[in-house]
C-alpha positions as CSV (number, residue, x, y, z in Angstrom):
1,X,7.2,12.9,13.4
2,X,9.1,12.3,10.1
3,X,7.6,8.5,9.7
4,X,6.5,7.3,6.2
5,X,3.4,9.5,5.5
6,X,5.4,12.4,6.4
7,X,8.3,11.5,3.9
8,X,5.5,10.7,1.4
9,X,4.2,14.2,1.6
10,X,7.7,16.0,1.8
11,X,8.4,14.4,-1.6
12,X,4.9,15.7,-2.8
13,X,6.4,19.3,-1.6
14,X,9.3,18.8,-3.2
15,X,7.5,17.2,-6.9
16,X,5.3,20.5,-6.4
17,X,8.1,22.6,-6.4
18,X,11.0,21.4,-8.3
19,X,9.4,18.6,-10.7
20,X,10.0,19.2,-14.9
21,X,12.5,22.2,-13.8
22,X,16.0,23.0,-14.4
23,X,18.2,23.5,-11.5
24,X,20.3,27.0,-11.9
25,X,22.2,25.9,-8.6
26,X,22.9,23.2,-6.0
27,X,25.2,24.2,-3.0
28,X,26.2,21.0,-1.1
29,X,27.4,22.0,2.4
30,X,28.8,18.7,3.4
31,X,32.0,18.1,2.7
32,X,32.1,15.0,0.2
33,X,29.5,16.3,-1.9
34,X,31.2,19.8,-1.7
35,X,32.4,19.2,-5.5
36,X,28.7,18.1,-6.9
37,X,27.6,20.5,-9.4
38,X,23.9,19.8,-10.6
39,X,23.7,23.3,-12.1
40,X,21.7,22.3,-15.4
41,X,20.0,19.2,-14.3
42,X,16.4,18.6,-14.7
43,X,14.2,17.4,-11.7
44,X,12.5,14.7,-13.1
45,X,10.1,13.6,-10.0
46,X,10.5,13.4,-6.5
47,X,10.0,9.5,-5.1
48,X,10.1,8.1,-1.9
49,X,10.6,4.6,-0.3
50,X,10.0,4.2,3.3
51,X,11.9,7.0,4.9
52,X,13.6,7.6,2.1
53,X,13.6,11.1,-0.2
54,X,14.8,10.2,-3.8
55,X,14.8,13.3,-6.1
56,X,15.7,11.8,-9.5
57,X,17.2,14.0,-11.9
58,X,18.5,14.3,-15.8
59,X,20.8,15.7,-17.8
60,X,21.4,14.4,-21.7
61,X,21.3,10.5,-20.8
62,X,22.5,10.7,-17.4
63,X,20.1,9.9,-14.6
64,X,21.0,10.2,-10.9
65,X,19.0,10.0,-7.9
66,X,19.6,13.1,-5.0
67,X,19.1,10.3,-1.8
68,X,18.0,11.5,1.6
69,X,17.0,10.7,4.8
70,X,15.2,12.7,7.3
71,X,15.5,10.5,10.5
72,X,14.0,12.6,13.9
73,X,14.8,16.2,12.8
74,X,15.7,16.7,9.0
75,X,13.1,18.4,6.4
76,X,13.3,19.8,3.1
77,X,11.3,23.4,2.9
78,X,10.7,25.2,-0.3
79,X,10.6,28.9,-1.1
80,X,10.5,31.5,-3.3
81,X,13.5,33.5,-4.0
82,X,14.2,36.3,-2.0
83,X,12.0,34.7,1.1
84,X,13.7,34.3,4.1
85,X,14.4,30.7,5.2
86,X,13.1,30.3,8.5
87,X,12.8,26.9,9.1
88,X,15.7,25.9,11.3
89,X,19.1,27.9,11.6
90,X,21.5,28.5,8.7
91,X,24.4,26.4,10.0
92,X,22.0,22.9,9.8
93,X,22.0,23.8,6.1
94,X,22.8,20.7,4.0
95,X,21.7,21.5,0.6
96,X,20.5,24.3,-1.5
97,X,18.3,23.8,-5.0
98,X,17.7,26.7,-7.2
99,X,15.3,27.1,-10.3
100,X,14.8,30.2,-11.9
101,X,11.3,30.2,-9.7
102,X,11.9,28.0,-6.9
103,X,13.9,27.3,-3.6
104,X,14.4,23.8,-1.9
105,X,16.4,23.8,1.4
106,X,17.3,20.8,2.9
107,X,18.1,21.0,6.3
108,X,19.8,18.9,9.2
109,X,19.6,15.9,6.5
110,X,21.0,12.3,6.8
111,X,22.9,10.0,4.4
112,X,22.7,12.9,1.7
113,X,24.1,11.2,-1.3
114,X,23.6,11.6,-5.3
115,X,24.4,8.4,-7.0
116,X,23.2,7.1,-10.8
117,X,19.6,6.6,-10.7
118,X,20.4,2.7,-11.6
119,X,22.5,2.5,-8.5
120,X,19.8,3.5,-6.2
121,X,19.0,-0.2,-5.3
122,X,22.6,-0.1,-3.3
123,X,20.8,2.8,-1.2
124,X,16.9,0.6,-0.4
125,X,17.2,-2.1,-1.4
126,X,17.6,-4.1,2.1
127,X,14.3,-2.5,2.9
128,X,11.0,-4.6,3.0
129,X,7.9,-3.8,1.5
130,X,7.0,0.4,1.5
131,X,3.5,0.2,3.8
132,X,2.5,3.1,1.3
133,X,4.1,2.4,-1.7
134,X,2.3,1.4,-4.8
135,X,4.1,-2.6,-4.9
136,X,2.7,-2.8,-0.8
137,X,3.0,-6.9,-0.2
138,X,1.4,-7.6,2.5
139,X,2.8,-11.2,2.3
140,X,6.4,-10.5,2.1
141,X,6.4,-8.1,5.5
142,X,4.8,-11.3,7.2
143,X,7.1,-13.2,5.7
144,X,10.4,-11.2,6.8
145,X,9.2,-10.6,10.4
146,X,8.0,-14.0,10.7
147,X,11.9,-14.9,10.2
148,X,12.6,-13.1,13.7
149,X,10.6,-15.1,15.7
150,X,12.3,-14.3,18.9
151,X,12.4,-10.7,18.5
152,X,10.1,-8.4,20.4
153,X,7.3,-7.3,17.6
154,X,7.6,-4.1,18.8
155,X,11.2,-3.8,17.5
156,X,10.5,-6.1,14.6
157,X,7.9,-3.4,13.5
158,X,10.9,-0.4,13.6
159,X,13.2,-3.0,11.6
160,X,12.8,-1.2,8.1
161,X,14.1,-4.5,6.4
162,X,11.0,-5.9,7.1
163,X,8.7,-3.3,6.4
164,X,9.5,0.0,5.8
165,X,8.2,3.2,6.9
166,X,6.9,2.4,10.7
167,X,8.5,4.7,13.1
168,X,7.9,4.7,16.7
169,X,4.0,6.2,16.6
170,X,2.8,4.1,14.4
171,X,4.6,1.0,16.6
172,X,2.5,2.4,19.5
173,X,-0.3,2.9,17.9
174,X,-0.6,-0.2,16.0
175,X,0.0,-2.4,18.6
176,X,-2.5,-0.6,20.7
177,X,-5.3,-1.0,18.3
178,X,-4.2,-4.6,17.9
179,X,-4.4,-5.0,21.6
180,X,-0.6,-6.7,21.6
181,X,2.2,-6.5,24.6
182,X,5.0,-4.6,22.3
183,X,7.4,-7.2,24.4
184,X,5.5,-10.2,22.7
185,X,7.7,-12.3,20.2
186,X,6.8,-12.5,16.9
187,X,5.9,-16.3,17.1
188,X,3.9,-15.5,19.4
189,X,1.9,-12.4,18.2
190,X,-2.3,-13.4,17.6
191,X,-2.9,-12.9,13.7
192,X,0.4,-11.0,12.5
193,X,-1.0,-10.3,8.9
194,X,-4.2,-8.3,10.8
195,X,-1.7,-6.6,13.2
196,X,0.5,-5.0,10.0
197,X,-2.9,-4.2,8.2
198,X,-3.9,-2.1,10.9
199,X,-0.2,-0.3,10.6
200,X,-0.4,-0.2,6.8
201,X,-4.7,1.3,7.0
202,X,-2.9,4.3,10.0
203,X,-0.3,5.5,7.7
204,X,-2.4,5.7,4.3
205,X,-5.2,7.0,6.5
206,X,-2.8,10.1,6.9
207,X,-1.7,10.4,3.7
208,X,-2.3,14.1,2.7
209,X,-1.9,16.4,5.7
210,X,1.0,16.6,8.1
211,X,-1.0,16.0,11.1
212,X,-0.8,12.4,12.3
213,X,-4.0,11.0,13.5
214,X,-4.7,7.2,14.7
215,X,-8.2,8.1,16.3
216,X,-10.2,10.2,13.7
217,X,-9.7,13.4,15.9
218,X,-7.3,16.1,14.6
219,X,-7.6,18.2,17.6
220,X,-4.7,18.6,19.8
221,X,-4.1,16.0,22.2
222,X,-6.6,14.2,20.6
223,X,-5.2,12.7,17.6
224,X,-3.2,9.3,19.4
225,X,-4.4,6.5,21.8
226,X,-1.1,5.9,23.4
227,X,1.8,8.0,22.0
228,X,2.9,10.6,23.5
229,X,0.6,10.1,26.7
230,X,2.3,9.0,29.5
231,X,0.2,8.8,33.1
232,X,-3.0,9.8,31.0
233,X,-5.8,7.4,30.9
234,X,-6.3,5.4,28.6
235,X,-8.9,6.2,25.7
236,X,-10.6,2.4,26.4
237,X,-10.7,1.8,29.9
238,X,-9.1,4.7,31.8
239,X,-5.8,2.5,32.9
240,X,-2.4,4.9,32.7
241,X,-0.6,4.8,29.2
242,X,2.9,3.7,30.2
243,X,6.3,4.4,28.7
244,X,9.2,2.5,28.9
245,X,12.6,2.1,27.0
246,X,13.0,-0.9,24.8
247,X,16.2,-1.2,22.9
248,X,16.9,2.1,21.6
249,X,13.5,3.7,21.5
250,X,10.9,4.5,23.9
251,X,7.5,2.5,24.0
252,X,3.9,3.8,25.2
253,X,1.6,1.1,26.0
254,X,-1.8,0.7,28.0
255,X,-1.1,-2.6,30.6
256,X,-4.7,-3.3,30.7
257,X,-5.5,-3.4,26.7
258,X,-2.2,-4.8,25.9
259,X,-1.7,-7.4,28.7
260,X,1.8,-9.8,28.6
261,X,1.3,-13.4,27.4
262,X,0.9,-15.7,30.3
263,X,4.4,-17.3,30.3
């Protein structure tokens, strides 16, 4: 689940592969970055915000910033030459980066851009706080959700502009720990601050390895209290996990640990 721990550690993939080397190639294969030629650009360091990939490069005095998004199903893989790219098929190519040792593919990505490394605040910065970023303020992601009081926390917690890199585990599991209804309206929602701690302590907790665990277990079907578990019991007191829909996105939730406010 591309959510922000696994963009963190894509971007260490692609810093281990491609960071102090010049690029002998980039093929673009969408069409308004079909004229981009990074051919002789250094990778300075690969970044990330949120869900956001930034791989900044230079060239002379230029700097610009390669900007993607992985949403549900993109992922950058890196190879050596001559190895076969397996990942996903050929035709959800989006971009190809070549060093005289290395091979990044980027494939099925979203919002691909490359704008001037100055410019990237035009790209993030409407986001809130990064949970896993060095400059995490705890405060300010109060703050902004605290400025939605009507909005279900459960949705307020997906809203990247006020704290970004949460994706729909982490809402489930979060809220579970926390023991809140993900219906329940921000104003409404028993110690907010201790509610995104929790969210904040799951994500850095898996920074590091691609599997996601929120109960200590990394065994298979092991590794969440709620996600992903519809009509099992629930790890606490053996009540069915539930899944509805709630705007857009689906929500898993235990009825018994995470009872609705009276009124």
């Amino acid at each position: 689940m591309p959510e922000g721990d696994t963009v963190w550690m894509t971007a260490r993939v692609l810093e281990t592969g491609l960071a102090g080397k010049q690029l002998t190639a980039a093929d673009f294969r969408v069409p308004r970055l079909a004229t981009v030629d990074l051919a002789g650009w250094t990778v300075v360091e690969s970044a990330c915000y949120g869900k956001h990939l930034l791989l900044r490069l230079s060239k002379d005095s230029r700097a610009v910033t390669l900007h993607s998004h992985l949403r549900m199903d993109g992922m950058w893989r890196v190879y050596a030459p001559g190895e076969r790219w397996g990942a996903r098929p050929r035709h959800t190519i989006r971009v190809v980066l070549k060093t005289e040792d290395t091979v990044a593919v980027g494939f099925h990505l979203h919002e691909l851009s490359v704008v001037r490394t100055a410019d990237e605040k035009q790209l993030i910065g409407h986001l809130g706080p990064d949970l896993i970023g060095p400059q995490w303020d705890l405060l300010e992601a109060v703050s902004r959700l605290n400025s939605h009081p009507d909005q279900a926390i459960a949705e307020a917690l997906l809203d990247q502009r006020n704290l970004a890199g949460i994706g729909n585990l982490y809402k489930a599991e979060s809220l579970f720990v926390h023991g809140t209804w993900p219906w329940t309206p921000v104003r409404q929602v028993a110690d907010l601050p201790g509610l995104v701690t929790i969210a904040q302590r799951q994500l850095d907790t898996n920074l590091g390895r691609w599997t996601q665990s929120t109960t200590g277990s990394l065994l298979k079907g092991e590794a969440t209290f709620v996600y992903g578990r519809k009509g099992r019991p629930c790890r606490r007191c053996g009540t069915p996990i539930r899944l509805d829909e709630q705007g857009d996105r689906i929500t898993y939730w235990c009825p018994q640990c995470q009872p609705q406010p009276a009124g």
